[in-house]
C-alpha positions as CSV (number, residue, x, y, z in Angstrom):
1,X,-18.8,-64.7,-16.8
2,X,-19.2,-68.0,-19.1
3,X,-15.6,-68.8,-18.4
4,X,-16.0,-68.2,-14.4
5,X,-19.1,-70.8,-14.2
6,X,-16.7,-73.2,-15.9
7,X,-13.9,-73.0,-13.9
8,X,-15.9,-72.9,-11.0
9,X,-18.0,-76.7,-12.3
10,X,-14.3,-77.7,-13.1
11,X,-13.5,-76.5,-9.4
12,X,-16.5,-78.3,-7.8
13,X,-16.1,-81.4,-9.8
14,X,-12.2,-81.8,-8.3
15,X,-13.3,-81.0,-5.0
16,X,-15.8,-84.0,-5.8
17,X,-13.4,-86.5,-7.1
18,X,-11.2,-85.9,-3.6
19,X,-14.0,-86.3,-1.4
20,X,-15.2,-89.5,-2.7
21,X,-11.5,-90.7,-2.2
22,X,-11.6,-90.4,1.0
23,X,-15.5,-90.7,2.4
24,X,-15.0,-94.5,2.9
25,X,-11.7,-94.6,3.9
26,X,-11.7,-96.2,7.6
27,X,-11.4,-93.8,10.2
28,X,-7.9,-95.0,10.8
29,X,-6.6,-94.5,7.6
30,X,-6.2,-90.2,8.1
31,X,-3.7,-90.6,9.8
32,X,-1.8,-92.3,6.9
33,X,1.4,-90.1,5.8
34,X,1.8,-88.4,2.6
35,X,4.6,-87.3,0.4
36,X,4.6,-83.8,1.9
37,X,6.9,-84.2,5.0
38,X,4.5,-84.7,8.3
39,X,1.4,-84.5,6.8
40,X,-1.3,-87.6,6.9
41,X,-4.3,-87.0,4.8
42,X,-6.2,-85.6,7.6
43,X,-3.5,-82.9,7.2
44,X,-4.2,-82.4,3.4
45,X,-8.1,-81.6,3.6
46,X,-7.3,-79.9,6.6
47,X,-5.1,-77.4,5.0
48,X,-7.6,-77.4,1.4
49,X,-10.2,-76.8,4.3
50,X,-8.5,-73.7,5.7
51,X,-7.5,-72.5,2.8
52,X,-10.9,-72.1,1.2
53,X,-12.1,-70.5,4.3
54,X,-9.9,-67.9,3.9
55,X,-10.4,-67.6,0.1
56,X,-14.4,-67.4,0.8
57,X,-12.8,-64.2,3.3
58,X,-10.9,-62.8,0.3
59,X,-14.3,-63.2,-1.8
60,X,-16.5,-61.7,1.1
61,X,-14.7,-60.1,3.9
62,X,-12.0,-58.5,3.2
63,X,-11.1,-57.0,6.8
64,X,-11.0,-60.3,8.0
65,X,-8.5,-61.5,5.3
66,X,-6.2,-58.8,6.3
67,X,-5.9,-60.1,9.6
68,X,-5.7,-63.5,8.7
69,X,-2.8,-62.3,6.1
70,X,-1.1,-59.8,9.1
71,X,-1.0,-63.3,11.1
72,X,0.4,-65.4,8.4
73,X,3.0,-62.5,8.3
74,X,4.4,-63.1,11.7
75,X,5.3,-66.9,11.1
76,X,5.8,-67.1,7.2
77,X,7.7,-70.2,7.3
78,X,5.5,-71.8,9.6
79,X,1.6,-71.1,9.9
80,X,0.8,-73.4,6.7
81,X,1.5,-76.1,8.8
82,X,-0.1,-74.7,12.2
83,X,-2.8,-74.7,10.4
84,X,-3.4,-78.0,8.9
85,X,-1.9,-79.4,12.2
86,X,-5.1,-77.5,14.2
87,X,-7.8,-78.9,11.8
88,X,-5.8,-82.4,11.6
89,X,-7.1,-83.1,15.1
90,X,-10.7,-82.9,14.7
91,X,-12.6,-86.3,13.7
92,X,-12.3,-86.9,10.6
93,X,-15.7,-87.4,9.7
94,X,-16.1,-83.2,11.6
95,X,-13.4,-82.5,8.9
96,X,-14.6,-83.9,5.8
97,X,-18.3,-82.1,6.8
98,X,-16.4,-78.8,7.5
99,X,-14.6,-78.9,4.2
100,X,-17.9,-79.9,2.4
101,X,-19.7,-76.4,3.8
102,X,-16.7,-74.6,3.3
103,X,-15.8,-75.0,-0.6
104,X,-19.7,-74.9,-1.0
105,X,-19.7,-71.5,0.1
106,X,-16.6,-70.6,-1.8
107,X,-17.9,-72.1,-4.9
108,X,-20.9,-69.8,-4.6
109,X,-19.2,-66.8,-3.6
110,X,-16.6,-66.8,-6.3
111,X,-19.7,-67.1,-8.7
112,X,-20.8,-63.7,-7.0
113,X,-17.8,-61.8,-7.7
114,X,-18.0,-58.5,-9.9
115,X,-15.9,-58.8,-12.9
116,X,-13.0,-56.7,-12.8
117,X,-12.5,-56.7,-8.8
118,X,-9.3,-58.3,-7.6
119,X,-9.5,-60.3,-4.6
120,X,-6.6,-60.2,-2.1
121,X,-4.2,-63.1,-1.5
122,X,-1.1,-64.0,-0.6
123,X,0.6,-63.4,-3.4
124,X,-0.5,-60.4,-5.9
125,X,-4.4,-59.6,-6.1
126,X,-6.1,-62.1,-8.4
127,X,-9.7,-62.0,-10.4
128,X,-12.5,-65.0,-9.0
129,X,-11.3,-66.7,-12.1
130,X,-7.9,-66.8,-11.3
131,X,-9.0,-67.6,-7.6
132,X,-11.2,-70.4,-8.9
133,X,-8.1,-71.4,-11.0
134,X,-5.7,-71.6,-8.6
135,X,-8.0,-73.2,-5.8
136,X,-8.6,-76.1,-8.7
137,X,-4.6,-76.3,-9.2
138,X,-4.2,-77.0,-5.1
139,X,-6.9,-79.3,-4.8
140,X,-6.1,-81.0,-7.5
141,X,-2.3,-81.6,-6.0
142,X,-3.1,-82.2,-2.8
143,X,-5.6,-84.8,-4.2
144,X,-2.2,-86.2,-5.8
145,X,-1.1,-86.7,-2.3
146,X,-3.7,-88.5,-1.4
147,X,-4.0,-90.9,-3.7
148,X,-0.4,-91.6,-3.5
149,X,-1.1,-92.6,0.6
150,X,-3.8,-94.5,-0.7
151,X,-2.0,-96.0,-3.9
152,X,-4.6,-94.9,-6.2
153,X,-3.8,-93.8,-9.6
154,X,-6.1,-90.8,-10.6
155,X,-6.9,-91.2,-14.4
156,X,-6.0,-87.5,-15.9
157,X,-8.7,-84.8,-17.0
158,X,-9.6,-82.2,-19.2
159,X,-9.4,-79.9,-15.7
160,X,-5.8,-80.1,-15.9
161,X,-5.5,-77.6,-18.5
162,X,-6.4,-75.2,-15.9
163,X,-3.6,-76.4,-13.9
164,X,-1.3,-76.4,-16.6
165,X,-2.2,-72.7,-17.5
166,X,-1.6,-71.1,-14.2
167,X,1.8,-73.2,-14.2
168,X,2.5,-71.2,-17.7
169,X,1.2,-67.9,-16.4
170,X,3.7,-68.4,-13.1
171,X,6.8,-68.6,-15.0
172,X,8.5,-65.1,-14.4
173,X,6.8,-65.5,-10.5
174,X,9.0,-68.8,-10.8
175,X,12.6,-66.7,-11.2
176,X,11.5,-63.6,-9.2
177,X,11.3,-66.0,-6.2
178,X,15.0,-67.4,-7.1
179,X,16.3,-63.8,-7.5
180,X,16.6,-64.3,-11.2
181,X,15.2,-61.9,-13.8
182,X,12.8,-63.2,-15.7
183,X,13.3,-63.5,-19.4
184,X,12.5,-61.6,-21.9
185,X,11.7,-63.4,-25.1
186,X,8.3,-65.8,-24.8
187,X,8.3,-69.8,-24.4
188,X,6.4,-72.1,-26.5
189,X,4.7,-75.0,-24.4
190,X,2.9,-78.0,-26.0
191,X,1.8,-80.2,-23.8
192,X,-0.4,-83.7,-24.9
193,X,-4.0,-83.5,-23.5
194,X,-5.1,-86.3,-21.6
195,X,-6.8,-88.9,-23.0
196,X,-10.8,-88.0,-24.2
197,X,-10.1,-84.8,-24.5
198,X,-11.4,-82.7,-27.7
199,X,-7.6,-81.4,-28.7
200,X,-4.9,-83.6,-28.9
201,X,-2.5,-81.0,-27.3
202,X,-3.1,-77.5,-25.5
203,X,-0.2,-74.9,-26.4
204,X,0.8,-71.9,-25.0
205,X,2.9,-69.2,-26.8
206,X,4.5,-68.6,-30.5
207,X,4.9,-71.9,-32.0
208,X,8.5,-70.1,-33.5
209,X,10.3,-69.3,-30.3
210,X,13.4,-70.7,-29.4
211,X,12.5,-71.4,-25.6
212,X,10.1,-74.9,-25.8
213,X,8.8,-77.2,-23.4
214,X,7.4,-80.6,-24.2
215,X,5.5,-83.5,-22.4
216,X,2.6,-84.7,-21.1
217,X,0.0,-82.5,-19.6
218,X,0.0,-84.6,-16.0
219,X,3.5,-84.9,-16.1
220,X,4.1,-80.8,-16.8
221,X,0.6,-80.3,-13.9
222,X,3.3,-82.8,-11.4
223,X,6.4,-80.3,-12.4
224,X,5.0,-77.1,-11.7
225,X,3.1,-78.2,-8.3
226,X,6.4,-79.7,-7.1
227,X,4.6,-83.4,-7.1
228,X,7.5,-85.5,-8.7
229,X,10.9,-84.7,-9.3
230,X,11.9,-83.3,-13.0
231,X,14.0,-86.7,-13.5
232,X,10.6,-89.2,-13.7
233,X,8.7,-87.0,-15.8
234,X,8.6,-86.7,-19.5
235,X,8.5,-83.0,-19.9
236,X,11.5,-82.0,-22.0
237,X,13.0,-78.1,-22.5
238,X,15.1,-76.6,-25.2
239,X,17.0,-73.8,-24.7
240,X,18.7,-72.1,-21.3
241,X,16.0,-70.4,-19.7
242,X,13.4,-73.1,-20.9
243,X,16.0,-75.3,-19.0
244,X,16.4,-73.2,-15.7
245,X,12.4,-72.9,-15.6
246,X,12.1,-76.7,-15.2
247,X,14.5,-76.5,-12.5
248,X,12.5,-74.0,-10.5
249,X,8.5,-74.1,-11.7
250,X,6.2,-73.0,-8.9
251,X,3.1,-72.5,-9.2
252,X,1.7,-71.9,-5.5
253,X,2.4,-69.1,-3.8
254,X,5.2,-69.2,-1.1
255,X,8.6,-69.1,-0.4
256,X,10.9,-71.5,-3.3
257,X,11.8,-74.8,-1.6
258,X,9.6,-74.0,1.2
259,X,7.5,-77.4,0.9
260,X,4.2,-78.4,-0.9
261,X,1.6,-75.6,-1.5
């Protein structure tokens, strides 16, 4: 459970970073737009907010996260939005408390979790780590969004080798979603750590294969969580399929081109 208790300090210390973004902000200043289409940053914690309550469900309450999931199945292209919309409207000072008790109680629970359960989700059933993974990978984008209302440049940290690994470990989800079939032989990635980390580079794969991708750790983190378009980023590809994965990384759950997850 070592490596659960550090992705879940990794996972409380984004959630940290985010919240002292905004705690000063003026009161005003939520409803400032973000890159994703109609959302202000009230929007973004908002939707972190709802979407670790219903995590905390998976972890705890399973019955109720069937419901919440039967609901999400009868407006798939549009209760993401409803959602962060609802919580959007509450003060923001109401929202940034909620959110505070919210991924507190997540945090905890996912520290609870029995190894070798899966917990439900939207996509397939994942372990706490991988829950605790992918919650750090969405606060951690949405935190992008944020800073980028605010024009703040977040410095890069060791945490985003969690990011970067569940954007790895979503390539073949990446072309089932396109209809394509996923391919066969393994990719190497190399990616450079940022700066003050203990390796220089993290790497993923058989340092022989013929399918590579290259570039910065933030800039492959941006790629995969659909934060900047392939054209300003350094992250290179060799080979086809290496090629069409750039085109289509996702690593949120979701529809493909369905907006920011």
């Amino acid at each position: 459970m070592a490596e659960l208790a550090s992705l879940i300090d990794d996972l409380r210390a984004e959630s940290a970073d985010l919240d002292a973004l905004v705690a000063d902000i003026p009161e005003g200043a939520w409803a400032r737009p973000t890159p994703a289409p109609g959302w202000t940053i009230a929007h973004q914690i908002g939707h972190l907010l709802w979407t670790d309550r219903v995590a905390l469900l998976a972890a705890t309450d399973e019955p109720a996260f069937d419901e919440v999931l039967a609901a999400a199945n009868r407006d798939a292209t549009g209760f993401v939005d409803a959602a962060a919309a609802e919580l959007a409207a509450a003060a923001p000072s109401q929202l940034l408390t909620d959110w505070r008790t919210a991924r507190a109680a997540l945090h905890d629970a996912l520290a609870t979790v029995p190894a070798g359960r899966k917990l439900p989700w939207f996509g397939p059933p994942m372990s706490a780590a991988s829950m605790a993974t992918a919650r750090l990978m969405e606060t951690w984008s949405h935190g992008l969004d944020v800073a980028d209302a605010l024009g703040v440049t977040r410095v890069p940290t060791a945490r985003l080798r969690s990011v970067a690994h569940i954007g790895v470990r979503t390539r073949d989800f990446a072309f089932v979603l396109h209809g394509l079939t996923p391919p066969e032989s393994p990719f190497y990635v190399k990616l450079s750590a940022p700066q003050g980390c203990s390796e220089p580079a993290w790497t993923w794969g058989p340092a022989d294969a013929e399918q590579r991708v290259v570039g910065s750790a933030e800039h492959f983190c941006m790629l995969v969580t659909q934060r900047r378009p392939r054209a300003v980023l350094d992250v290179t590809a060799v080979g086809a399929d290496a090629q069409r994965w750039l085109e289509i990384a996702q690593a949120f759950a979701g529809p493909p081109g369905a907006g920011r997850g």
